[in-house]
C-alpha positions in Angstrom: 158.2 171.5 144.0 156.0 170.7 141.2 153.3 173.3 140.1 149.3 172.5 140.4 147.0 174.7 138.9 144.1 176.6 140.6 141.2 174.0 141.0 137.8 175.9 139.6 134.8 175.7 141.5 131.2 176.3 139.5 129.5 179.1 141.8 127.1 181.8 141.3 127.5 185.5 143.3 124.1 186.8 144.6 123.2 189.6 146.5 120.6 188.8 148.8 118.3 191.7 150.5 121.4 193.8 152.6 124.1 190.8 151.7 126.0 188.9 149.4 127.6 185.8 149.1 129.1 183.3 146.6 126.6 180.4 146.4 127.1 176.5 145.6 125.7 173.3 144.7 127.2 170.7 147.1 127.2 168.7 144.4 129.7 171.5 143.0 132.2 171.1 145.5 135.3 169.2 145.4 134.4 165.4 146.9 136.4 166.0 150.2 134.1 169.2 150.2 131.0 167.9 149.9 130.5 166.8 153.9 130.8 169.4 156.4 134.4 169.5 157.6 138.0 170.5 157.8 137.9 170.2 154.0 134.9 172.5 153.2 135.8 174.7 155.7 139.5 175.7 154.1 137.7 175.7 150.9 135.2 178.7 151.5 137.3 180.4 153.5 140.0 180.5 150.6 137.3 181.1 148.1 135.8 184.4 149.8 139.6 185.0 150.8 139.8 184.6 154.8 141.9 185.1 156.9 143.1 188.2 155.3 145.4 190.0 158.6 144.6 193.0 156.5 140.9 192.5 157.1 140.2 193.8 153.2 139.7 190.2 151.4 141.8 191.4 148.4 142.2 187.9 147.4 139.0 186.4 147.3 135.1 186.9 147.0 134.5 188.6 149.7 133.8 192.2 150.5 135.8 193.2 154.0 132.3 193.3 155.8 130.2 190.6 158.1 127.6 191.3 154.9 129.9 190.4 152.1 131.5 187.3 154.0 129.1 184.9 153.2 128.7 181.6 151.4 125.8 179.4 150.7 125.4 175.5 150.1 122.3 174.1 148.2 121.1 170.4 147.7 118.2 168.4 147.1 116.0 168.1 150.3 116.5 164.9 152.4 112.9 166.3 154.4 109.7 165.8 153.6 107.6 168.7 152.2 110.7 170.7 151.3 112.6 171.1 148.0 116.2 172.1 149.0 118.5 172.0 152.0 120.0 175.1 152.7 123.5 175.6 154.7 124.5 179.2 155.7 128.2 179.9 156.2 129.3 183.3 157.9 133.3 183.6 157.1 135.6 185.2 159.4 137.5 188.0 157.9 140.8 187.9 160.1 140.4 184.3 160.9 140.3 181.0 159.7 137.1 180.3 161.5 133.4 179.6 159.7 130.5 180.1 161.8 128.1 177.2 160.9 125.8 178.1 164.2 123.1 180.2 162.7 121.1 181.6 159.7 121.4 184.7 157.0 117.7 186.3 156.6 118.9 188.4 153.8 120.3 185.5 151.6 117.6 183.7 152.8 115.4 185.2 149.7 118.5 184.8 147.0 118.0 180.7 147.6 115.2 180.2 146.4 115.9 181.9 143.0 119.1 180.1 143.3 117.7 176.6 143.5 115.1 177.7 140.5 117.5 178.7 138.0 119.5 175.6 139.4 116.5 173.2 138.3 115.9 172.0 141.5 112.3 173.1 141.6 109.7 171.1 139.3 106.5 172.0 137.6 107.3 175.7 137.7 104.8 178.4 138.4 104.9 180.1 134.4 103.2 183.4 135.7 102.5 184.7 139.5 104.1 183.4 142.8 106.6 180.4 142.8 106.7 178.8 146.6 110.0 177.5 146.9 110.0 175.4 150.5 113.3 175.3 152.7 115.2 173.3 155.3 117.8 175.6 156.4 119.7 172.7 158.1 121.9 174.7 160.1 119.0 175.5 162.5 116.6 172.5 161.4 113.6 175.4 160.0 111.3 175.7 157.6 111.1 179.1 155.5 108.7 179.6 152.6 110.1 181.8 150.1 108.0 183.2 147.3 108.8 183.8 144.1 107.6 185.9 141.6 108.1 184.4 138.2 107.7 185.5 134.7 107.1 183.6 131.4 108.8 180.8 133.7 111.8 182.9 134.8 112.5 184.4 137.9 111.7 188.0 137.8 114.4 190.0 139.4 114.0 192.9 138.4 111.0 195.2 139.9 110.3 198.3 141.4 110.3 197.3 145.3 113.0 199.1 147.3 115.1 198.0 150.1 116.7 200.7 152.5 120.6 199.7 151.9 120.1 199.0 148.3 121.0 201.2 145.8 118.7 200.3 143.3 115.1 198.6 142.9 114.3 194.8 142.3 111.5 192.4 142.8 110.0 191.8 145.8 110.4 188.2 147.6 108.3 187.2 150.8 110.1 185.3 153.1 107.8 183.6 155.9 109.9 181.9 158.7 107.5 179.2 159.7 107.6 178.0 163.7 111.2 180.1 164.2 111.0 178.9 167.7 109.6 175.4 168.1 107.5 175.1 170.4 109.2 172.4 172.8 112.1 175.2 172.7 112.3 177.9 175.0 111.8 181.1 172.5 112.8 182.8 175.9 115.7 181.0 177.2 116.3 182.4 180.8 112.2 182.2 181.0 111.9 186.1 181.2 111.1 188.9 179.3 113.6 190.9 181.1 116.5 189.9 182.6 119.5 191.3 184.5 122.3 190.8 182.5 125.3 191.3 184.9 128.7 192.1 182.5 131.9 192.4 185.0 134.0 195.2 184.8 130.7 196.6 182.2 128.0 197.0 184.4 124.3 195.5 184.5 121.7 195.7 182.3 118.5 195.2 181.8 118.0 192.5 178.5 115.4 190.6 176.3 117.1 187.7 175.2 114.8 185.8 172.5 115.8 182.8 170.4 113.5 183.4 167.3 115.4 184.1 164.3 118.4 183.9 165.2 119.7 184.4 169.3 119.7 187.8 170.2 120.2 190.0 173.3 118.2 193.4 173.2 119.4 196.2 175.6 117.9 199.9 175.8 119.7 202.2 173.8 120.2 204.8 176.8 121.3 202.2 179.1 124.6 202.3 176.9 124.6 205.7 176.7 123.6 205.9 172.9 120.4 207.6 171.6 119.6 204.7 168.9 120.3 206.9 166.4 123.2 205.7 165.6 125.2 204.9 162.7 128.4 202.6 161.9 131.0 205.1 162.1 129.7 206.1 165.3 130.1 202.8 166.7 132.7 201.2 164.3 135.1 203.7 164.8 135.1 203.2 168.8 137.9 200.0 169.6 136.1 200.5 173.5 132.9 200.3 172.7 133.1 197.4 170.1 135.1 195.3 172.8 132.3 196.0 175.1 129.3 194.9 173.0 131.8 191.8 172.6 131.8 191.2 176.4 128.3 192.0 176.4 127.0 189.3 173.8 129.9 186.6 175.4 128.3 187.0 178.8 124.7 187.0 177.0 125.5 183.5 175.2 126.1 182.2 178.9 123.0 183.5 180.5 121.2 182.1 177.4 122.8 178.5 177.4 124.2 178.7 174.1 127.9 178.5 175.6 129.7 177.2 178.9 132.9 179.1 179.2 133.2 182.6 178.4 136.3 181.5 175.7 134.0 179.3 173.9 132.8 183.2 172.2 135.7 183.5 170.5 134.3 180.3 168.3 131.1 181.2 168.1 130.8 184.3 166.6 127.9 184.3 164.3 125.5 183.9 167.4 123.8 185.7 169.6 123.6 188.9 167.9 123.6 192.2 170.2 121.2 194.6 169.3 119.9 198.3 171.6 116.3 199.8 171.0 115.3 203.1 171.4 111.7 204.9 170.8 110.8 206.2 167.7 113.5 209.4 167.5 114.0 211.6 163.7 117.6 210.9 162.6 119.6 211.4 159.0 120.0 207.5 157.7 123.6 207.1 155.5 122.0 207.4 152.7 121.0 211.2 153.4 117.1 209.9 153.5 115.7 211.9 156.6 113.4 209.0 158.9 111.0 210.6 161.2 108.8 209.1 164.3 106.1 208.9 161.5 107.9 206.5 159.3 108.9 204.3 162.5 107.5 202.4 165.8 111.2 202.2 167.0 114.6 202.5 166.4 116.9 199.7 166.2 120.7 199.1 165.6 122.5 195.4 165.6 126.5 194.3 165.8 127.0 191.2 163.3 130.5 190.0 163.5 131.7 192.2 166.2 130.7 195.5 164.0 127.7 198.0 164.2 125.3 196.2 160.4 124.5 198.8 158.1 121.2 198.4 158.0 119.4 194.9 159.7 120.5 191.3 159.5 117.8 189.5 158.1 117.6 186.6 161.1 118.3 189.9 163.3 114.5 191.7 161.9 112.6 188.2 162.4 113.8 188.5 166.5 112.8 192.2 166.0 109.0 191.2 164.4 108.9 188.5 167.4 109.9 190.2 170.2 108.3 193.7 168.9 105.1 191.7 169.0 105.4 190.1 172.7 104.4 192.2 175.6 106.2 193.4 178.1 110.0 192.8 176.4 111.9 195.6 176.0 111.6 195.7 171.6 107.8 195.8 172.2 108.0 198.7 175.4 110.1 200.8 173.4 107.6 200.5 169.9 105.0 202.3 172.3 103.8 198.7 174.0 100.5 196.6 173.6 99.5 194.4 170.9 100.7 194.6 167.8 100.7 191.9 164.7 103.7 194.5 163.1 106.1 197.0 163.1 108.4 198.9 161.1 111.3 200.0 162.4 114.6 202.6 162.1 118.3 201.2 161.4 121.1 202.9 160.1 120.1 203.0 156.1 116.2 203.2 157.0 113.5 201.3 157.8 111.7 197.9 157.6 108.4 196.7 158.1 108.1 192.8 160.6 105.6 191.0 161.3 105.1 187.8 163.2 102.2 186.0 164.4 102.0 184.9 168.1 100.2 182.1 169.6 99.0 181.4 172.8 101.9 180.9 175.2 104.0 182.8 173.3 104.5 180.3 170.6 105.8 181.8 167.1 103.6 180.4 164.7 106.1 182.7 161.9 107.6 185.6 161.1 107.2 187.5 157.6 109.3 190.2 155.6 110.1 191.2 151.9 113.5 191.3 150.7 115.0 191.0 147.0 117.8 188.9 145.4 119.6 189.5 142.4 122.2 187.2 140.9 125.3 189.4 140.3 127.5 186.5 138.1 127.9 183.0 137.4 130.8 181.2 136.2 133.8 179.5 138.5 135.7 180.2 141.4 139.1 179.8 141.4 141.3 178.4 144.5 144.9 177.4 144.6 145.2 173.4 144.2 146.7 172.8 148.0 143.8 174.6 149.2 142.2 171.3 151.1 145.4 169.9 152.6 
């Protein structure tokens, strides 16, 4: 057998609000990479170095977590009124599976640096607020993601903190215009509140909102948590983590997203499965103490079958939606009413949503601040059989 040498790959590693992920130009790729496929697939996954039967992605990008298991394709726009396509893969860790099905918030704000410092974007904002526009194509949405630039550079660097972040950056506003459109059901059962019936679980009561990404919203105490919870309390329970998994494959049928109850095991990106309490004090991991006056609620989400450290990105814009709809359970357990925001508790601290609600219920968008920071640029290496 003859040897090939590794193939490299020209990519740049980001970290994007709570995530990171190695990020590409499609035109980049390999040719038999650069349309969606077998091909790309065995790529990515060998680049971020899944499926590791280990679960520790020792040989490859990635960083053993649902947040570090990430990779990001960038072209030219093919739609109107927007400057880049944008294509979110979420990598399996243990198996040779990519979720294609749904969006990243967090890296949401690292593309549109991305696509600047990849000279995708003309007539440059010199000094103030670049507004890069959006297609994320895996969900067919618009999100606006502004910039702040300086001397004709991205400015990453700032003072704006993130709870999960070690250290300070620049702030980027993310709007996420019509999350929901509005010939879509934002509530796919057409309730607030439904009963979500999981055999051999129980039943329980459930907002399940498409905005974002899917999610299913239970009450903290109906599990028997306080929603003060933090990863090790959930992580470290094999019971519990195969019953939010029964819980969110069941959801994904009441919400139409799936047919069979197998079909879960391929789609495991989406829905997300998150539980609400009120506003309670708790100890966040990073020692910070968060009290009822810092927060409207509390919040914790499962992304890839694990409790998040903090709040996907996609996860806080069905948060800011559903917080801001009366009568679901996010909005009941922020103190009910009307609201246009709220900030809320997750396991490294808090963050502020907002969204702004039409009549009907129609998401007219949904707004937060995160940071990006490019981490290195260079190539990725893969072994030459990689694609065959």
């Amino acid at each position: 057998m003859s040897y090939k040498p590794q193939i490299t790959v020209p990519a740049t590693y980001m970290r994007g609000g709570t995530s990171k992920g190695t990020f590409f130009r499609i035109e980049d790729l390999p040719k038999e990479a650069q349309v969606a496929g077998t091909a790309r697939d065995k790529l990515l996954l060998r680049v971020v170095g899944s499926p590791d039967p280990y679960s520790k992605q020792i040989d490859g990008m990635g960083g053993a977590t649902s947040s570090t298991s990430k990779t990001v394709l960038i072209e030219k726009s093919s739609q109107a009124n927007h400057d880049i396509d944008y294509y979110f893969g979420q990598v399996s860790i243990n198996k040779p599976f990519m979720d294609w099905s749904g969006n990243c918030g967090n890296l949401s704000s690292a593309v549109g640096p991305f696509a600047i410092n990849c000279n995708y974007i003309e007539n440059l904002v010199q000094n103030g607020i670049q507004t890069v526009r959006v297609w994320q194509a895996n969900i067919k949405k618009t999100i606006l993601c502004h910039i702040p630039m300086k001397n004709g550079v991205v400015q990453e660097i700032g003072d704006y903190e993130i709870d999960g972040v070690a250290f300070p950056a620049a702030e980027i506003g993310l709007e996420f215009v019509a999350p929901v459109d509005p010939s879509e059901a934002l509530f796919p059962t057409g309730n607030l509140i439904d009963e979500l019936e999981v055999p051999g679980v129980g039943t329980f009561k459930a907002t399940m909102i498409m905005a974002g990404i899917p999610t299913i919203f239970l009450n903290a105490e109906d599990l028997g948590y306080t929603g003060c919870e933090l990863q090790g309390d959930i992580n470290s329970d094999e019971k519990a983590l195969k019953k939010f998994e029964l819980i969110r494959a069941y959801g994904a049928i009441k919400m139409g997203l799936i047919k069979d109850i197998k079909e879960a095991q391929t789609r495991a990106h989406t829905p997300k499965v998150a539980f609400v309490s009120k506003a309670k004090n708790y100890t966040a991991s990073s020692g910070k103490k968060i009290t009822t006056a810092d927060i409207d609620l509390n919040v914790r989400a499962l992304s890839m079958g694990q409790l998040h450290h903090a709040m996907m990105g996609t996860a806080s814009v069905a948060i800011g939606c559903a917080a801001c709809i009366e009568g679901t359970l996010v909005n009941m357990a922020s103190g009910g009413g009307e609201k246009k925001s709220v900030t809320f508790g997750h396991p490294s601290g808090t963050l502020k949503v907002g969204a702004v609600i039409g009549k009907n219920n129609v998401v007219e968008k949904a707004s937060m601040s995160r940071s990006a920071r490019i981490l290195m640029k260079g190539c990725v290496y893969v072994p030459a059989n990689t694609m065959e």
